[in-house]
Every structure is written in C-alpha cells, then in structure tokens.
N, C-alpha and C positions, 0 to 999 in steps of 0.2 A: 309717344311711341310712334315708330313709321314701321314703313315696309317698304322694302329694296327690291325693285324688281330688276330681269336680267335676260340678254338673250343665251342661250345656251345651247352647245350642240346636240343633236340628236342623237339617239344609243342605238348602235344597229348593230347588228348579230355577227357577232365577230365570226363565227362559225360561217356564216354565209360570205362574209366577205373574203376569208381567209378560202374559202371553193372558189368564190367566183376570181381571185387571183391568181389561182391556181389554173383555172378554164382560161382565162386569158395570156397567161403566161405559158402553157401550153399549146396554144394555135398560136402563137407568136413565133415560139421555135419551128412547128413545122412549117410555120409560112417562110419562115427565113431558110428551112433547109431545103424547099422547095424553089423558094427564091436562086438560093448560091447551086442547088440544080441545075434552074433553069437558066443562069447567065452564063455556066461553064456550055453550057450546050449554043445559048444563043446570046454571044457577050456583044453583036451589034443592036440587038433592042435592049441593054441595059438600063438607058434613062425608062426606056416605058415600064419595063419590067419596074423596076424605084418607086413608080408615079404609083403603080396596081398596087404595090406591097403596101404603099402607109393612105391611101383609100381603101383600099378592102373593107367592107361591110364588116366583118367577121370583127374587125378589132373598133369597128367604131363609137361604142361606148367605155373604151379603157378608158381615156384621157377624163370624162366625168367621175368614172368610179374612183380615181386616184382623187380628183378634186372635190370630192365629196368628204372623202374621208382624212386629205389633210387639210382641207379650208373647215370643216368643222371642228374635226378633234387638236388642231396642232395650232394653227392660224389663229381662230378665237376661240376660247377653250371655253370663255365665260366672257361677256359683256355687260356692264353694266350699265343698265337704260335710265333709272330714276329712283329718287325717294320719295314717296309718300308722307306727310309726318299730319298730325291733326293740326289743323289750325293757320297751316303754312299752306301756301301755292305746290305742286309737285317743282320738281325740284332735276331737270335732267343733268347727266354727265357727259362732256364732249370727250369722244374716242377718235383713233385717226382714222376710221372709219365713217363717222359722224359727227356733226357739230349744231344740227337743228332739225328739229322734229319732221323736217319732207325729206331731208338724207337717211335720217332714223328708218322712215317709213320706208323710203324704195330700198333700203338696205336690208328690212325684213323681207320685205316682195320681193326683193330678189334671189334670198338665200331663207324662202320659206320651206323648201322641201331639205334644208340641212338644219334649222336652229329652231327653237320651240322659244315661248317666253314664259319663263317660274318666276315664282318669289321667293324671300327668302326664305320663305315654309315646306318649298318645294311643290306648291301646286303651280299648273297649268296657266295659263292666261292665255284668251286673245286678244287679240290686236286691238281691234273695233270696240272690246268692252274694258279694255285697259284707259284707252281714249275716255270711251264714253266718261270713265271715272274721272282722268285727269281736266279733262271739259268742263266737268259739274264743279270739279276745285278750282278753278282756274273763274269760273263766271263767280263764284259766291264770294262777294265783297268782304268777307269776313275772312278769309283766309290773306294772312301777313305776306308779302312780297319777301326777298330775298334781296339783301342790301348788296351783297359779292356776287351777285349775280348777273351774266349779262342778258341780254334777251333778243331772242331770234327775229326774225321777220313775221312771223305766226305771231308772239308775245309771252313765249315758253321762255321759262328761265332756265338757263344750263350754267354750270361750271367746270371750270378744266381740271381741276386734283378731283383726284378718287377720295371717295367716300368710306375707304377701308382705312 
C-alpha cells in the first residue's frame, strides 16, 4: 500500500474574491471615464495621460489577483508529486512544470502562497517533512529502486505516465 501525494490549489473565499472583483472592476471604469475625460479636455498629453492610467497604484494588484486565481484553480488544478509505497524508494512523477526534485522545489517556492501539498487522505503536508520522509526512504538500503525509472541529478526516481 502507498500514498500519493499532491500539490493542490488553495480554496479562497469566493465571496471575497468575487468583492474584490468587483472593487477593482469598479475603479477601473472610473479611471477610464476619468481617463476619456481628461484626454477630450487635454488630448496633447495623451501618451502621458496612457502611462498614469495602467501605473496607477489604485489597480496595482489586479494582474496578481487574476493570477492567483487562474494559475491555481484553472492552470494546475491538482499535481501530482510522488508515491510513497512500503518497501520501494518514493517514486516522483515528471509534469511540464517539473522534471526533478530542485524544479519540484522552486516550483513549490514559488507558488507557495497559491498551492498547499495533501495526500491522498486529504491531510496537509509540508515541504521540509515530506522531504525529511522521502530522504529516510531513499538512504535505507532496503527499500527496492524502480527498474522504469529514470533518476535525476539529486538520485530521485521520477517517471513520465501518471499514476492514475
């Protein structure tokens, strides 16, 4: 028997995001009706006028909030990082996101504040003690290698078909 583990997006409050699109999508139009305001009034600072609209402070976390919410829920919906199984070496999956345990890792680092890591039981995991696990199986002699399997620059075994 194993365990599948996975990176998975994070669940935010659709409620609040569906406000906070709203707040944004609303200072949008008034900066634009403000905008087409102020170019009928002063259409020789045009370009300047362009440059202020899409710097404006006021909109400068839209473009995160959108990528937050489709690079978690849409992009990767669910990833699959490894098996577990008794007796065996862990056992990772290459995505086109990743193909060895230091892309794995800056791939979490980098979209740690969108994806959490569960198993298939649905608990939690982090990083550092998922590791620690895969580490302990990977040094104890006794645990079988993987014949289909190739191995990274680290000595992790990954394979390219899904596990489903």
């Amino acid at each position: 028997m194993g365990t599948n583990y996975y990176f998975k997006p994070k669940k935010y409050d659709m409620d609040k995001m569906t406000k906070l699109h709203e707040e944004y999508t609303s200072k949008l139009d008034k900066l634009l009706n403000d905008y087409i305001k102020s170019y009928n009034k002063l259409s020789n600072e045009m370009s300047k006028e362009t440059n202020d609209l899409f710097e404006c402070e006021e909109l400068q976390n839209y473009n995160n909030w959108w990528n937050y919410m489709y690079l978690a829920e849409i992009e990767y919906p669910e990833l699959h990082i490894c098996k577990i199984s008794m007796g065996w070496k862990p056992l990772f999956e290459a995505t086109k996101f990743y193909n060895n345990v230091q892309e794995l890792k800056d791939f979490y680092y980098k979209n740690k504040d969108r994806i959490i890591i569960k198993d298939e039981y649905g608990e939690e995991q982090d990083i550092d003690e998922l590791f620690k696990d895969i580490d302990d199986r990977y040094n104890n002699k006794n645990n079988q290698a993987h014949e289909d399997a190739y191995k990274d620059k680290q000595g992790y075994e990954w394979i390219t078909s899904n596990f489903s």
